[in-house]
C-alpha positions as CSV (number, residue, x, y, z in Angstrom):
1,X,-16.6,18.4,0.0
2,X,-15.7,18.7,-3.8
3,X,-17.1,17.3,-6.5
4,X,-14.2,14.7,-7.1
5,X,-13.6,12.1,-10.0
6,X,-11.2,9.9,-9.1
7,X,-9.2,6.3,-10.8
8,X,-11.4,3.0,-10.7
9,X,-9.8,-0.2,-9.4
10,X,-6.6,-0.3,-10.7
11,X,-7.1,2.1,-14.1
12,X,-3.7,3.5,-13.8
13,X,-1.8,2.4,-16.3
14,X,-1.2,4.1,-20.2
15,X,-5.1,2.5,-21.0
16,X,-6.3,3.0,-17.6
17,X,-5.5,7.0,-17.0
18,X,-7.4,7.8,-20.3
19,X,-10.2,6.2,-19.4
20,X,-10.1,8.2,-15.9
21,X,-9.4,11.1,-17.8
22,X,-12.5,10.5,-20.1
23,X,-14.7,10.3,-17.5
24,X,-14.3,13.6,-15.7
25,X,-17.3,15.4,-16.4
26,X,-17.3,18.9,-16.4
27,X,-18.6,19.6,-13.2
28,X,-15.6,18.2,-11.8
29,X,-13.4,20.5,-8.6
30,X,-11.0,17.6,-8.3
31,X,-9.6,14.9,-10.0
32,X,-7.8,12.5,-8.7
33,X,-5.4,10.2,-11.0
34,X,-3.1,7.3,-9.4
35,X,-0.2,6.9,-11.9
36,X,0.9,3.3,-11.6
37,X,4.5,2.4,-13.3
38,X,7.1,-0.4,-13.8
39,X,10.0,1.3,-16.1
40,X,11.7,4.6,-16.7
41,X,9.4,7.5,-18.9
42,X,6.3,6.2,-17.6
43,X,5.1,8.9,-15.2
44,X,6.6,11.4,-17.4
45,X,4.6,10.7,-20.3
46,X,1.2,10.3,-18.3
47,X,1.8,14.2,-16.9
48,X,2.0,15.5,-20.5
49,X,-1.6,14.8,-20.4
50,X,-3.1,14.6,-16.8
51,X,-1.4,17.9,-16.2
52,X,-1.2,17.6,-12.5
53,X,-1.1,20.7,-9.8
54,X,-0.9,18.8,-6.9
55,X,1.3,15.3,-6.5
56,X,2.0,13.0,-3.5
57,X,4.8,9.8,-3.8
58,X,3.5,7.6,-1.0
59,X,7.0,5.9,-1.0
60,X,9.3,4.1,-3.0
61,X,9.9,0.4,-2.2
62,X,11.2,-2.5,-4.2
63,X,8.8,-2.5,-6.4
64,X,8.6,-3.7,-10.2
65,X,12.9,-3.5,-9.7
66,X,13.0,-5.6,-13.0
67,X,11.0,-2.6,-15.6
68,X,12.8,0.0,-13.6
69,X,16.2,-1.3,-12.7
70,X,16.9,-1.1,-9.5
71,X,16.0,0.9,-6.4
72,X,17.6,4.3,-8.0
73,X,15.5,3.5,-11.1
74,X,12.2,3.4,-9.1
75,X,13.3,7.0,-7.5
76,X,14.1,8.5,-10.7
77,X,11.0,6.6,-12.5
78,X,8.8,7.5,-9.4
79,X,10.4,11.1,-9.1
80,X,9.3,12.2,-12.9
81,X,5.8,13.2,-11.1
82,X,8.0,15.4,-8.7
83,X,10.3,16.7,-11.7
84,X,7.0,18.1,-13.4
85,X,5.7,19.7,-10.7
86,X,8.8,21.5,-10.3
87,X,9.0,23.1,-13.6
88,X,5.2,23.6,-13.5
89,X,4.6,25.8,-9.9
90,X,3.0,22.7,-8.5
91,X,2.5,21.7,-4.7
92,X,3.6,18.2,-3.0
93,X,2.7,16.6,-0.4
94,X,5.6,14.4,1.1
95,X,6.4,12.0,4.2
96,X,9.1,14.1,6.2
97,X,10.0,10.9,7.8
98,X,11.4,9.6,4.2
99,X,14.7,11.2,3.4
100,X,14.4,10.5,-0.3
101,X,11.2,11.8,-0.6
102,X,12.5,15.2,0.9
103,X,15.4,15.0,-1.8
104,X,13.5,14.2,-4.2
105,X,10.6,16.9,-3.4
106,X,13.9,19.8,-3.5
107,X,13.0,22.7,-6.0
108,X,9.3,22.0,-5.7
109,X,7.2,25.6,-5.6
110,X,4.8,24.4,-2.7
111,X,5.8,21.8,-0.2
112,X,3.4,20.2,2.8
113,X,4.9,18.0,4.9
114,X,3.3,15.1,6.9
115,X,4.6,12.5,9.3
116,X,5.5,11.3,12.6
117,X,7.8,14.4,13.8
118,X,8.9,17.8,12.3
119,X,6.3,18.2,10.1
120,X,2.7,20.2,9.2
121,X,0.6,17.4,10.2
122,X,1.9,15.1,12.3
123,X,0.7,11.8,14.3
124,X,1.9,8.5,15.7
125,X,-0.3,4.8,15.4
126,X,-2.0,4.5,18.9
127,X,-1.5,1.1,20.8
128,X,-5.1,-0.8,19.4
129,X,-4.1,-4.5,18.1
130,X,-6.6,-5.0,15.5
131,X,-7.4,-1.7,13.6
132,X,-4.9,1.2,13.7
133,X,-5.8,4.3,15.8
134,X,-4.3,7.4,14.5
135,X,-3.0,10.1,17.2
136,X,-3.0,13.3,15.3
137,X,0.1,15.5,17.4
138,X,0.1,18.7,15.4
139,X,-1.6,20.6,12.8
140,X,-5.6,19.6,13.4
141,X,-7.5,19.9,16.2
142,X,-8.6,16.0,15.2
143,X,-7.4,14.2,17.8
144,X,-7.9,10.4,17.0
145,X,-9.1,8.7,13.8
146,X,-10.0,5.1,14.5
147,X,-10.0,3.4,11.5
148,X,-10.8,-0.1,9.8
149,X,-7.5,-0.5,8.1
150,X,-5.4,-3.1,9.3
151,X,-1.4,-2.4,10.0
152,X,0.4,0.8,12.0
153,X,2.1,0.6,8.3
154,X,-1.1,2.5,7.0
155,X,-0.1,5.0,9.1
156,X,1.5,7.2,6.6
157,X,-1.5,6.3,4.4
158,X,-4.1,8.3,7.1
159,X,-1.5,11.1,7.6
160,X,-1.6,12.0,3.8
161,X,-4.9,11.6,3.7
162,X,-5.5,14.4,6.5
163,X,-2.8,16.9,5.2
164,X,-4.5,16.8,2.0
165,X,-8.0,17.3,3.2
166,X,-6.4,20.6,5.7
167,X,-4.8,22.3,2.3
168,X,-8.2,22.1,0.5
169,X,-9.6,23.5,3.8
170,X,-12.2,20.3,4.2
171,X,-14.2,20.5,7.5
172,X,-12.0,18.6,10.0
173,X,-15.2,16.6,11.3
174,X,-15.6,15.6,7.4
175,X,-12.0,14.1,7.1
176,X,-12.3,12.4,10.8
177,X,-15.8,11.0,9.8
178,X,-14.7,9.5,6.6
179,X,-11.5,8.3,7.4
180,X,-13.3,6.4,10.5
181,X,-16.6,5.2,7.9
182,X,-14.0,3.8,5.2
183,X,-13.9,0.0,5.0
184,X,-11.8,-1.7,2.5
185,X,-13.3,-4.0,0.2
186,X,-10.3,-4.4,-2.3
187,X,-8.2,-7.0,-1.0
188,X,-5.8,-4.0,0.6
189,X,-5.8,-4.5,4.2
190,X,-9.3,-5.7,4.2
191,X,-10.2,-8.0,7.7
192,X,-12.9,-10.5,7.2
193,X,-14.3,-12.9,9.3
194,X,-15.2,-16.5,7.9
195,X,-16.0,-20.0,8.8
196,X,-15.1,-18.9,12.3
197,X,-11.9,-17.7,11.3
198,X,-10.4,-13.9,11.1
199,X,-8.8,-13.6,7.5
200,X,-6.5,-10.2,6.8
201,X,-6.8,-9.9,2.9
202,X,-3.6,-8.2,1.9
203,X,-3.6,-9.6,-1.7
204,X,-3.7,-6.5,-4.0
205,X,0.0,-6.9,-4.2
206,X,3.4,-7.3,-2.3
207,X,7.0,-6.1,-2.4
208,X,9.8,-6.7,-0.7
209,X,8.8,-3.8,2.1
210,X,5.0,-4.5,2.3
211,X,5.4,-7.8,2.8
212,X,8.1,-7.4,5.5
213,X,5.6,-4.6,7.1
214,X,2.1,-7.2,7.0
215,X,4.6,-10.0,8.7
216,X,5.9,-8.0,11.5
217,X,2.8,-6.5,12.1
218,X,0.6,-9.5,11.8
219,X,3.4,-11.4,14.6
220,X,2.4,-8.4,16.7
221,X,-1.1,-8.6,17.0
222,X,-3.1,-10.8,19.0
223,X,-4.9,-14.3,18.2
224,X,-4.0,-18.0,18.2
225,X,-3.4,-20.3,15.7
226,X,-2.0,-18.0,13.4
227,X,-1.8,-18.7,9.6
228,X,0.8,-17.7,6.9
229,X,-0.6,-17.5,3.5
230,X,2.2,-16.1,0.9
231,X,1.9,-15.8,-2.7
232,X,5.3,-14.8,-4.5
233,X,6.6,-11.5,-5.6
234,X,7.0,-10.7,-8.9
235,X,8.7,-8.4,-11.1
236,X,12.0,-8.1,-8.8
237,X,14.6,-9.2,-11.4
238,X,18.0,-9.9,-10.7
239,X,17.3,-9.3,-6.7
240,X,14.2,-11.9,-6.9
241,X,15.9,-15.2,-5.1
242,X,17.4,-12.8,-2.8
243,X,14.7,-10.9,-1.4
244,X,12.7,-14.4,-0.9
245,X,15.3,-15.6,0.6
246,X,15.3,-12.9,3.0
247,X,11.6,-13.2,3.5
248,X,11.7,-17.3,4.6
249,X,14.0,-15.9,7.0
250,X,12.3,-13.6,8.3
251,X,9.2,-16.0,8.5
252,X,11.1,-18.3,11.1
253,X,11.8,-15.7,13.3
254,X,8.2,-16.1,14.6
255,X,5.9,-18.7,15.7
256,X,2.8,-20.0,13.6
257,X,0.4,-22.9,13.4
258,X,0.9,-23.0,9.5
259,X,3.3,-21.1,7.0
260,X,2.2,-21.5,3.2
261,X,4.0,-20.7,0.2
262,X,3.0,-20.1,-3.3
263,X,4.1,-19.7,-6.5
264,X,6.9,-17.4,-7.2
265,X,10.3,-17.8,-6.7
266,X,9.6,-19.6,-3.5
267,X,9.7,-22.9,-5.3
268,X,13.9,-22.2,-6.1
269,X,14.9,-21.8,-2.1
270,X,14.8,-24.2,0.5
271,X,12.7,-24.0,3.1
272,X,10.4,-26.1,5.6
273,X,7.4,-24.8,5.3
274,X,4.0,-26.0,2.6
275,X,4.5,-24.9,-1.0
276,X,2.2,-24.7,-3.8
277,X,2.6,-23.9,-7.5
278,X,-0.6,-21.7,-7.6
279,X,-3.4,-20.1,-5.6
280,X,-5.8,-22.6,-6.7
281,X,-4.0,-25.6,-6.0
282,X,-3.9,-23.8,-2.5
283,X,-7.3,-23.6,-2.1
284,X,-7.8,-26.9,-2.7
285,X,-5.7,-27.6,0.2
286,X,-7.5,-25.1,2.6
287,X,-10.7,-26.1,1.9
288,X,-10.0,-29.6,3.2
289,X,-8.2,-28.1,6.4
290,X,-11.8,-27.1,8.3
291,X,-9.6,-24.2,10.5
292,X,-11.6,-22.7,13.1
293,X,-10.5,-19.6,15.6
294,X,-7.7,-19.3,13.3
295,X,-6.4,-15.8,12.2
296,X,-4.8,-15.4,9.0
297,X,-2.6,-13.1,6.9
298,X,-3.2,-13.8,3.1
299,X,-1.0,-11.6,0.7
300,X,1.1,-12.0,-2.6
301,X,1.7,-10.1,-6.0
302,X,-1.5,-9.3,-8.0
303,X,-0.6,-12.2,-10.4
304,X,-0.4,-14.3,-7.9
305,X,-4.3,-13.5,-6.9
306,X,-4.0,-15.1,-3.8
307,X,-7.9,-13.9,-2.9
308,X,-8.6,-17.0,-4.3
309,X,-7.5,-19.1,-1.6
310,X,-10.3,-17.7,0.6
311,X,-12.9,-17.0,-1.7
């Protein structure tokens, strides 16, 4: 609907946001800038210069707990967005379903809310297995988006996406028909179908919460000969052999035909499942494994670049 500029790939760090800034031409309506961060003073100092109106905090997980120090460090890191829209008459669009994020939002000029209940736009993830279908309940006159994103825990991801596209008053057949006509091809909850098997590549990265989210959601759906494919996950400092260990137990509360793990502090706990140092060492091993009618979950932390195993 706009003429929109938005980040490449993953050019969101203190190289990466001047570049995307650079290339914003001066026909631009939009731009849109993902600020990534792992420590305190980050976000702040990309707003000096991206000067945003409009901000949205997905969520806060454990993420990159090491740079920021904890999970009240990745509020405060993630909320310096938030605390320059509020002394700048900017709007926010939050989860209403995340406490925090309404705490965190407080004192903002312009607030739309999204979720599953008591908000602006809300919807609830239909009962399809393989891709989620979105339910819009209030707020749009859309009343299903069927996408081709796997996990009901991209649900939040289509709700922001359709509050957004109402404020800037976007035709509400546009935002149906490109949510529905997106297919990922970036290793975030991208299916593929190879050698006879269904692979969900979830490899882009993982914390604590995502990967609990692709394993309970992956134990859900249906298929046989289901295949675990775990790279390890980084930057979690002091809570690191914790949050693994809580992972391995999760794992064995299901049923699978194979559990692998890789790299990472996986290699510290016991467990009794496959382990590899690396995702090529991994490969090695999958390649001489011929699976067929097998579906798989393959995800890990970007260092990790667990892709490789199916490549």
């Amino acid at each position: 609907t706009f003429k929109t500029y938005t980040t490449k790939g993953n050019l969101n760090n203190h190289i990466g946001i001047p570049l995307t800034i650079l290339s914003v031409q001066k026909d631009a309506e939009i731009a849109v800038i993902e600020m990534g961060a792992n420590h305190q003073n980050e976000i702040e100092s990309y707003c000096q210069y991206t000067l945003p109106t409009h901000g949205i905090i997905t969520n806060c997980g454990k993420a990159h707990l090491d740079g920021f120090g904890g999970i009240e460090g990745v509020l405060k890191g993630k909320g310096e967005l938030f605390d320059y829209l509020k002394k700048n008459n900017g709007t926010a669009f939050i989860m209403s379903d995340y406490d925090y994020l309404k705490k965190m939002s407080t004192g903002i000029n312009e607030i739309k809310t999204y979720g599953t209940q008591a908000a602006e736009i809300t919807g609830v993830a239909g009962n399809t297995q393989e891709f989620l279908e979105v339910l819009i309940t209030n707020g749009s006159g859309i009343k299903n988006i069927d996408t081709h994103l796997v996990g009901r825990y991209n649900l939040p991801n289509v709700l922001a996406a359709v509050a957004v596209g109402k404020y800037f008053k976007v035709d509400e057949v546009k935002i149906k028909t490109a949510l529905e006509q997106y297919i990922p091809s970036n290793s975030r909850s991208q299916m593929m179908e190879k050698d006879g098997n269904k692979i969900i590549l979830d490899a882009y990265n993982a914390n604590p919460g995502s990967m609990k989210a692709a394993i309970e959601n992956f134990a859900g759906m249906q298929g046989n000969n289901k295949i675990l494919l775990l790279g390890g996950m980084m930057e979690l400092g002091n809570e690191s052999l914790a949050e693994h260990e809580a992972l391995i137990k999760l794992i064995k509360n299901y049923t699978w035909q194979q559990v692998v793990l890789v790299g990472g502090d996986f290699n510290k706990i016991p467990h009794p499942f496959l382990y590899f140092a690396s995702s090529v060492l991994t490969k090695e091993w999958f390649k001489q494994q011929h699976f067929k009618n097998a579906t798989l979950l393959v995800k890990g932390s970007r260092s990790m670049q667990m892709e490789k195993v199916v490549e």
